[in-house]
N, C-alpha and C positions, 0 to 999 in steps of 0.2 A: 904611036898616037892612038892606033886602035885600039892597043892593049888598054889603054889610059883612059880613054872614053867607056870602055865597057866596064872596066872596073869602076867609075864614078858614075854609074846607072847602075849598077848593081847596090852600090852602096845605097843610093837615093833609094831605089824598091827594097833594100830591110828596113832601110829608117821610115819610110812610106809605110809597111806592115806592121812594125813595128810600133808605131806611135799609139795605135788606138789601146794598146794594151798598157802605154804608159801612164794615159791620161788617166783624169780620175773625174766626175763628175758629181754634182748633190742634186738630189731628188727629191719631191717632199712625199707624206702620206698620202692615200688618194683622199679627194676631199669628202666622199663619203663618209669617210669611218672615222670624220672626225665628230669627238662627243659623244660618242657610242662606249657604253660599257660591254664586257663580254658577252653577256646574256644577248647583244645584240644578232651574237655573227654565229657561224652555223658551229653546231655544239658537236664535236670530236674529240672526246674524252677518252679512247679508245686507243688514240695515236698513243703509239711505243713510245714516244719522247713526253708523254706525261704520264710514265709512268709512277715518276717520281714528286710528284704534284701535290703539295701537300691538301689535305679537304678544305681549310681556310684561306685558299690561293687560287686567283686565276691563272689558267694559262695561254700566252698567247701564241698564235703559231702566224711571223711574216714572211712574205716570200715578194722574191723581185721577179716580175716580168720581162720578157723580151728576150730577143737572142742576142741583143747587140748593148744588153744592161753587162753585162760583166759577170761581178761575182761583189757584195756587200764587203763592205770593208767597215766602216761604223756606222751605228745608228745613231740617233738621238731623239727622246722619246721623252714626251710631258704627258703625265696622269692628273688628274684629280682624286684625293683622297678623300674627300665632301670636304674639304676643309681647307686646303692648300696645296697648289701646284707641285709637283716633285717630277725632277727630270731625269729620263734613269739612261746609261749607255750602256751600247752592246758594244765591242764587249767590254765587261768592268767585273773584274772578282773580286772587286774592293767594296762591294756595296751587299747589301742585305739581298739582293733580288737576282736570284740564280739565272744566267741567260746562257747562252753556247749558237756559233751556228754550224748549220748541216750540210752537207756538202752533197752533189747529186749524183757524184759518182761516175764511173765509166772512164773514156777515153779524155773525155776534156770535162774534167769534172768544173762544177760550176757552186761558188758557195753562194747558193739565192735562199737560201732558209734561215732564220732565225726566230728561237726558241726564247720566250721569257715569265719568269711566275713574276705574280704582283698579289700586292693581299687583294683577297675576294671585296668586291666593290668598287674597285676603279676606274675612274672615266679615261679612256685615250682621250687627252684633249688637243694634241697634235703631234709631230714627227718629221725627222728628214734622216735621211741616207746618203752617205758616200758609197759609190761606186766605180766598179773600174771602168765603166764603159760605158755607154749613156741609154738613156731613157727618159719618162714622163712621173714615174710613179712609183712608188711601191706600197702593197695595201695588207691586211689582213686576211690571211687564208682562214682560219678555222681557229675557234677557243674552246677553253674548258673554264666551264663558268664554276668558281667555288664557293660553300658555305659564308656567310656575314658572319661571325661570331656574334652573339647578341651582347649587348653591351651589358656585361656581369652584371646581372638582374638581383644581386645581392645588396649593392651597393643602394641601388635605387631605388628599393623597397622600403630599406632601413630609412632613406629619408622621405620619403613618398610616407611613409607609415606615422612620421614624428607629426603630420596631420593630427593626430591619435591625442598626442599632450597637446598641439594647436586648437585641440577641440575643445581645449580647456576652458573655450568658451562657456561649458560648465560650469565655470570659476567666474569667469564674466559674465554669468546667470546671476553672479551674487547682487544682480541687480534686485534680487529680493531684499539683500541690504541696504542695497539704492532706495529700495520703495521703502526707505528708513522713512520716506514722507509718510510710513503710519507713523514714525516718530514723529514726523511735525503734523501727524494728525491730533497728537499727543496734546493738541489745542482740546480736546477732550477734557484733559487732563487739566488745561490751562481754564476749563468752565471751573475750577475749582473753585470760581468764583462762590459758586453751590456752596463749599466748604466756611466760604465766608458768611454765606448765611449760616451757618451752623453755630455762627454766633450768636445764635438762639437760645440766648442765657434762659429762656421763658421756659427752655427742656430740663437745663439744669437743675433749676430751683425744684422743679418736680421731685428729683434726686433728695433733695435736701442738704446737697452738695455745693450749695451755687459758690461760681469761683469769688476773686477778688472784686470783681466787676459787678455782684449781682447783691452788694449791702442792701442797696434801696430796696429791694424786696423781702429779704429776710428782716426788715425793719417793720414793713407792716405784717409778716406773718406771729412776730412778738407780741407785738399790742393785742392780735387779736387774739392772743393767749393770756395777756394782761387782762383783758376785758373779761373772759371768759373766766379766770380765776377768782374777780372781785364778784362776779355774778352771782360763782357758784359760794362765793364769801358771805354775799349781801343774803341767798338763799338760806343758807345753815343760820344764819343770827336769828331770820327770819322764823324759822319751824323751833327753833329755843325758844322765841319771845312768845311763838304760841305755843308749847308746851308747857312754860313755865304758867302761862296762865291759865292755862285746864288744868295745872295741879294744883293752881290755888282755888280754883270754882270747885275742884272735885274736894279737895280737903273741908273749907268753910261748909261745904253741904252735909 
């Protein structure tokens, strides 16, 4: 019976030691570091594990707290990319975004570090953690803030610039065309009324031209040629009738 009782207290105290190490608990981000981009948190560019960091990449560096958190087992991690949510895990080599964790080493090594790049510009917008062992938290140790790539300024020139034929308002300057209203000042034009007085046959006639319109006047400039013809008719008979008779008064004498 002794034997039997010390061995079932013996058992109970490994499964008693034993347990914390089985369990696993979830943790979130601390609630500071949520929203914060890397430029936030203190800049350690320097750290051997971003050696490999590319310059258009942040790098994050997480660590877990406490003596009685364990060792990280996964993360899970939401960004903002200015545009839309994207949630990355640690670990995953299935995804575009290099992560690995570090281990502290020694006698009872402990895996409380992990390492992740994300493109330069990312918001942490929140986080949680499994662990082996419990805690409150786990937060951001130190980043590497990297380069924005500017958004290919090639691209946005070439239409930024098509302004340039937009300017064409040039062409919508042909409002000088518009002010066609000299055309319909062209009422100028429409005084040609003017021209109808040029029906001023009274010019014509002067011509000696006068059109088909202008007999009545050509009628009395006739007669007055008629007239003038018998004048000079009635004239000549006249100076005959008196020379015929001075050569009879000069003969008879």
């Amino acid at each position: 019976m002794a034997r039997a009782a010390f061995s079932a207290t013996a058992a109970t105290a490994c499964l008693a030691l034993a347990t914390p190490a089985w369990a696993s608990s979830t943790i979130g981000l601390k609630s500071a570091h949520h929203g914060k981009k890397a430029g936030y948190f203190t800049q350690q560019c320097d750290d051997e594990r971003f050696a490999n960091l590319p310059d258009d990449h942040d790098g994050w560096h997480f660590v877990l707290p406490g003596k009685n958190s364990g060792s990280f087992e996964t993360l899970t991690l939401t960004f903002s990319d200015g545009t839309n949510d994207v949630t990355v895990n640690i670990p995953d080599g299935s995804d575009a975004y290099p992560d690995f964790f570090y281990s502290t080493g020694g006698k009872d090594p402990r895996q409380i570090h992990a390492y992740l790049f994300t493109p330069a510009g990312w918001k942490l917008v929140d986080g949680s953690a499994t662990i082996s062992g419990t805690g409150d938290d786990f937060n951001v140790s130190h980043t590497c803030k990297g380069t924005v790539p500017k958004p290919t300024p090639t691209p946005t020139p070439s239409v930024s610039e098509s302004p340039e034929p937009s300017e064409s308002p040039s062409a919508s300057e042909s409002p000088e065309p518009s002010e066609s209203p000299s055309a319909s000042e062209s009422p100028s034009t429409s005084e040609s009324p003017t021209p109808s007085d040029s029906a001023s046959p009274t010019t014509s006639p002067s011509g000696g031209t006068g059109g088909g319109g202008d007999l009545p006047l050509t009628g009395v400039a006739v007669t007055g040629m008629a007239l003038t013809g018998v004048a000079l008719i009635g004239g000549g008979v006249a100076l005959m009738t008196l020379r015929r008779r001075r050569d009879r008064i000069t003969f008879t004498g």
